[in-house]
N, C-alpha and C positions, 0 to 999 in steps of 0.2 A: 504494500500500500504506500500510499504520498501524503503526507501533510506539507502544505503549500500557503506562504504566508504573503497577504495581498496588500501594497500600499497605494492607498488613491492620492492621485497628486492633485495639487493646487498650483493655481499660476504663481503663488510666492515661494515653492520650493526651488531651490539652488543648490543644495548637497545634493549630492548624490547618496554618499556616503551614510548620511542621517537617513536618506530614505530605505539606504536596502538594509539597514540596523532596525527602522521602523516596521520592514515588510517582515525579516525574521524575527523580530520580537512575536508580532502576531504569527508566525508560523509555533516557536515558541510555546505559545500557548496551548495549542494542541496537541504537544511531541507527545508521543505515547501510546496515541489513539491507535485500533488496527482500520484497515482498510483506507480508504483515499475522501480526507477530510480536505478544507478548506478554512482560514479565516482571514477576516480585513481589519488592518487595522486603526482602531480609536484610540484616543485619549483614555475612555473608562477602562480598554484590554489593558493600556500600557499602566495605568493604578493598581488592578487587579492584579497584573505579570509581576510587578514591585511586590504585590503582597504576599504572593505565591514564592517567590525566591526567598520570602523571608521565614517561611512556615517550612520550606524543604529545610533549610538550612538550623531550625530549630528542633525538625526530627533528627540531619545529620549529627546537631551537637548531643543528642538525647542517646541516642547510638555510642558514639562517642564513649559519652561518660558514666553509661550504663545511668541514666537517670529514668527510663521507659519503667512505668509501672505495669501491672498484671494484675487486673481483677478477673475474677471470674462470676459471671451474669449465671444461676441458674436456667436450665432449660426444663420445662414443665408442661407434661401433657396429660391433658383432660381436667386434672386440676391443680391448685396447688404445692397440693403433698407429694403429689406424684412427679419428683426430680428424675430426672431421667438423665443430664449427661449438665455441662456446663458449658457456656460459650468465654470463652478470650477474648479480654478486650483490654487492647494495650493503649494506655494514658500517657498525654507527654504534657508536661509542663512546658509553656511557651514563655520568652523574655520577660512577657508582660504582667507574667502571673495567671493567667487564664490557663484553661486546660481545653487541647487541640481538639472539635468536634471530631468523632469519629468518624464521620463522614465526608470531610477534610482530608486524614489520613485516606481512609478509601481512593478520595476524587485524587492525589498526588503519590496515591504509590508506586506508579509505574512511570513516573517523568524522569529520572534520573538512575543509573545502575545502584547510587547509594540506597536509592529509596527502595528500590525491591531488595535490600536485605534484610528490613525491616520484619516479615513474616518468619525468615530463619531464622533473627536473633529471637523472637519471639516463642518460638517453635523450642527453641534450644532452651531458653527459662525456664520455661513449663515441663519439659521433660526433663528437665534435674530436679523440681522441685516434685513430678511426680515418682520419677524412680528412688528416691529419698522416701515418700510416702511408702512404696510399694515395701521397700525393704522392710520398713517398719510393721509393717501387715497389714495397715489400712486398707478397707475396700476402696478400690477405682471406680471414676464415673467416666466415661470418654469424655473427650476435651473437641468441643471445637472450635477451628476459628476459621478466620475467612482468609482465601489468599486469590490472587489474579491470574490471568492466561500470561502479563507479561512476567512473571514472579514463579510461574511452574515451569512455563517454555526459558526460563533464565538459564548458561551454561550451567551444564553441573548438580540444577535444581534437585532432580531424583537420588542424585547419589547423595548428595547435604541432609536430605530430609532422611534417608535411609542411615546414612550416618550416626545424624544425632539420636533417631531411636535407642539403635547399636547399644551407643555406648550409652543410655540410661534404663537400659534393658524394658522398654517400652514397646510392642507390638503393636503392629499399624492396623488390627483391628479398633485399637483405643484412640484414634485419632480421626476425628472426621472434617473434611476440606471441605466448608461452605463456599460458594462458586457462585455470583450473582450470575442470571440467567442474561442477562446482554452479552457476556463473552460467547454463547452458542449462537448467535446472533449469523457470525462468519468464521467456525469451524477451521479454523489449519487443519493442515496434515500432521504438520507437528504436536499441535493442542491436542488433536485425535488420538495422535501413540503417546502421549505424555497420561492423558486419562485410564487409558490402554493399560497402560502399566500401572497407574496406579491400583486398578482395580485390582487385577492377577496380582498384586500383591498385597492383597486385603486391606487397603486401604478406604473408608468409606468417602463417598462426595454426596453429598445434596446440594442443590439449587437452591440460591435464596434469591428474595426479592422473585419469586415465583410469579409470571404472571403481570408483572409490573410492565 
């Protein structure tokens, strides 16, 4: 696919330079997306681009300095009482004191290679702090959390995820990949054998955002 970043001129421009900085900013904006996107750009993209470089770089330092929190959200069906597994949801404190919407995280996980380490480093928490429980004899609840098509399709992704289990003696039945349904949208070949394998390896995946 293409992302393609579009500047509309005015009779008062004279850079060149500014302009084709202007057109990839607004390319910019959309790097990450699959298939062949488009954007033009404005004054509100280039505020928004500003603010977007600032929130990557507030996951990269969270990363960093290991400062990423982990709660875990119960998951519950039919009623209450009835817990059934736990979802992951990794908190980051931003400069400003505010805590990053997860939905923030989601929209900017796949703009940068640093960003999609994010679900690993995650991945790798949780399963030290469950194979610790395990040893101890505590009962297990699978754990799940969400990851992306650019974040599974990443070099190496399969082998990391199989890895970190490894060594916290965690089985990939206990672990399930919630997957928002727009990545099935346009299917790779690669996305295809990346789930492919997940599955032959008992890994679970469900769809969220089902239907949306």
């Amino acid at each position: 696919g293409t992302t393609t970043g579009i500047y509309m001129l005015s009779e008062d421009d004279t850079d060149l330079n500014q302009m084709i900085e202007k057109a990839d900013l607004a390319r910019r904006s959309i790097k990450g997306q699959k298939g062949n996107h488009y954007a033009v750009y404005t004054d509100d993209l280039e505020r928004a681009q500003f603010k977007e470089e600032e929130i990557i770089q507030d996951i990269d330092n969270a990363l960093k300095n290991h400062t990423v929190e982990i709660c875990y959200q119960p998951r519950m069906q039919g009623n209450k009482e009835n817990v059934i597994g736990c979802k992951v949801v990794p908190r980051i404190q931003r400069r400003t004191g505010e805590y990053l919407p997860l939905e923030d995280m989601k929209r900017y996980s796949d703009r940068t290679p640093n960003m999609q380490q994010l679900v690993f480093y995650v991945l790798s928490q949780v399963c030290k702090t469950q194979g610790v429980w395990k040893e101890q004899g505590k009962k297990l609840m699978s754990i799940s959390l969400d990851i992306t098509q650019g974040q599974l399709c990443s070099k190496g992704a399969l082998e990391r995820i199989d890895q970190i289990l490894a060594e916290n003696n965690i089985a990939p039945s206990e672990i399930v990949f919630e997957i928002q349904e727009r990545y099935f949208r346009d299917v790779t070949p690669q996305f295809q054998t990346v789930l492919e394998e997940l599955n032959r390896k008992g890994y679970r995946i469900v769809l969220s955002r089902f239907a949306s």
